[in-house]
C-alpha positions in Angstrom: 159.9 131.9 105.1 159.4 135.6 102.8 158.1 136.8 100.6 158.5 136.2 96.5 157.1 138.4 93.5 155.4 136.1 90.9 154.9 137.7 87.2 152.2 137.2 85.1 152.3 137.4 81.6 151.1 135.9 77.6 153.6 134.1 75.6 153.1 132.8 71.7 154.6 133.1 68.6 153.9 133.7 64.9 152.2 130.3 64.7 150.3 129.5 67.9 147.9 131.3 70.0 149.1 133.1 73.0 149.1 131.3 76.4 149.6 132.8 80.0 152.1 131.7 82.3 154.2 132.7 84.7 157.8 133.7 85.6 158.9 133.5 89.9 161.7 135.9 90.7 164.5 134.7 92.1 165.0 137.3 95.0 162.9 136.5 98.4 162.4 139.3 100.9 161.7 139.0 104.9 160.6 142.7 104.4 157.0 143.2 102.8 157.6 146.5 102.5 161.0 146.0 100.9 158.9 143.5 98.3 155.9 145.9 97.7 158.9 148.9 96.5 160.2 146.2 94.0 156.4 145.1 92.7 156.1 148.9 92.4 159.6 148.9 90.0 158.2 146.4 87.6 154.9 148.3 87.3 157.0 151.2 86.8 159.0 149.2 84.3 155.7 148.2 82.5 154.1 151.8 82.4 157.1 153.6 81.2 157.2 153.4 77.4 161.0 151.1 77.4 159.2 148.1 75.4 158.4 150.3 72.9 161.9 152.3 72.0 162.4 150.6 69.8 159.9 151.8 67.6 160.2 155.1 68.6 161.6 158.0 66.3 165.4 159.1 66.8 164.3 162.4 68.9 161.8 160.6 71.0 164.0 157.7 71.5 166.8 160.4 73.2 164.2 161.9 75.5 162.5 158.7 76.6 166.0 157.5 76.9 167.4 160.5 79.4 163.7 160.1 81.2 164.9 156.5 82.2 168.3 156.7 83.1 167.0 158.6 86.2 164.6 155.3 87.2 165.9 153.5 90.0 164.8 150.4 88.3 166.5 151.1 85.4 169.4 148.7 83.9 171.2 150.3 81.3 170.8 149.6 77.4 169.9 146.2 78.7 165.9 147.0 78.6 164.6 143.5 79.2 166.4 143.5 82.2 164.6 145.4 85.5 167.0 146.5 88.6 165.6 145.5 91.7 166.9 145.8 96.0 167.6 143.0 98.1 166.3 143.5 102.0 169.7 145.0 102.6 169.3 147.1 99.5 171.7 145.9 97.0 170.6 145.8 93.1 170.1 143.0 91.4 169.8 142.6 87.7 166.8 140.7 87.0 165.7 139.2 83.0 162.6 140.2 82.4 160.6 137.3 80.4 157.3 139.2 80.0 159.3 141.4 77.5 159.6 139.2 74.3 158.5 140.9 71.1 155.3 137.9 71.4 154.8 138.5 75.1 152.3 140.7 77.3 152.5 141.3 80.6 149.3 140.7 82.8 150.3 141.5 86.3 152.6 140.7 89.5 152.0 139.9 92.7 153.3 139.4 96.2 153.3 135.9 98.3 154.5 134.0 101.0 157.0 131.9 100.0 157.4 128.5 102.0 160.7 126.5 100.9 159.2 122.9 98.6 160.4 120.3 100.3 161.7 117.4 98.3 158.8 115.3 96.6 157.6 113.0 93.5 154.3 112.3 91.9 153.8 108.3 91.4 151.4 108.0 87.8 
């Protein structure tokens, strides 16, 4: 039993109305403290302008740019991707889905993760 970061966030398209779901990562921590320094990347992620650079002006993209590649989150020209550590402290590539051109990203949060035992629903 650890711990698991689930992500909050919109999702629509031209057509529809946005609706909120959700998006579980795949890494699972023993550590809390190890899982609370990876809920703080993806904040950091959020906050730091890289959904936007594409919209940004050449000279502003450059800086933001040179900003970033000093994150420990960050993953390269890959910006819908997020780097985050392991309890042992590797990196780990992870896809962002909150950061679709039609998504918004509501929040994240830590829980205890119990392992789902096989099951079915009879209707």
């Amino acid at each position: 039993m650890g711990y698991k970061i689930r992500v909050r966030y919109t999702t629509g398209d031209s057509f529809n109305p946005p609706t909120a779901t959700e998006q579980v990562l795949d890494l699972e921590w023993n550590d809390l403290a190890k899982a609370g320094d990876n809920l703080n990347r993806i904040e950091e992620h959020a906050r730091s302008g890289i959904l936007d650079i594409a919209f940004l002006a050449k000279p502003k993209y450059k800086a933001l740019i040179e900003k970033l590649k000093t994150e420990r989150w960050y993953a390269g020209a890959r910006y819908s991707y997020i780097v985050l550590e392991d309890d042992h402290g590797d990196s780990h590539e992870i896809y962002c889905n909150w950061t679709g051109y039609f998504e918004t990203l509501i929040g994240a949060e830590i829980f205890k993760y119990e392992e789902k035992l096989p099951s079915f629903e009879y209707f």
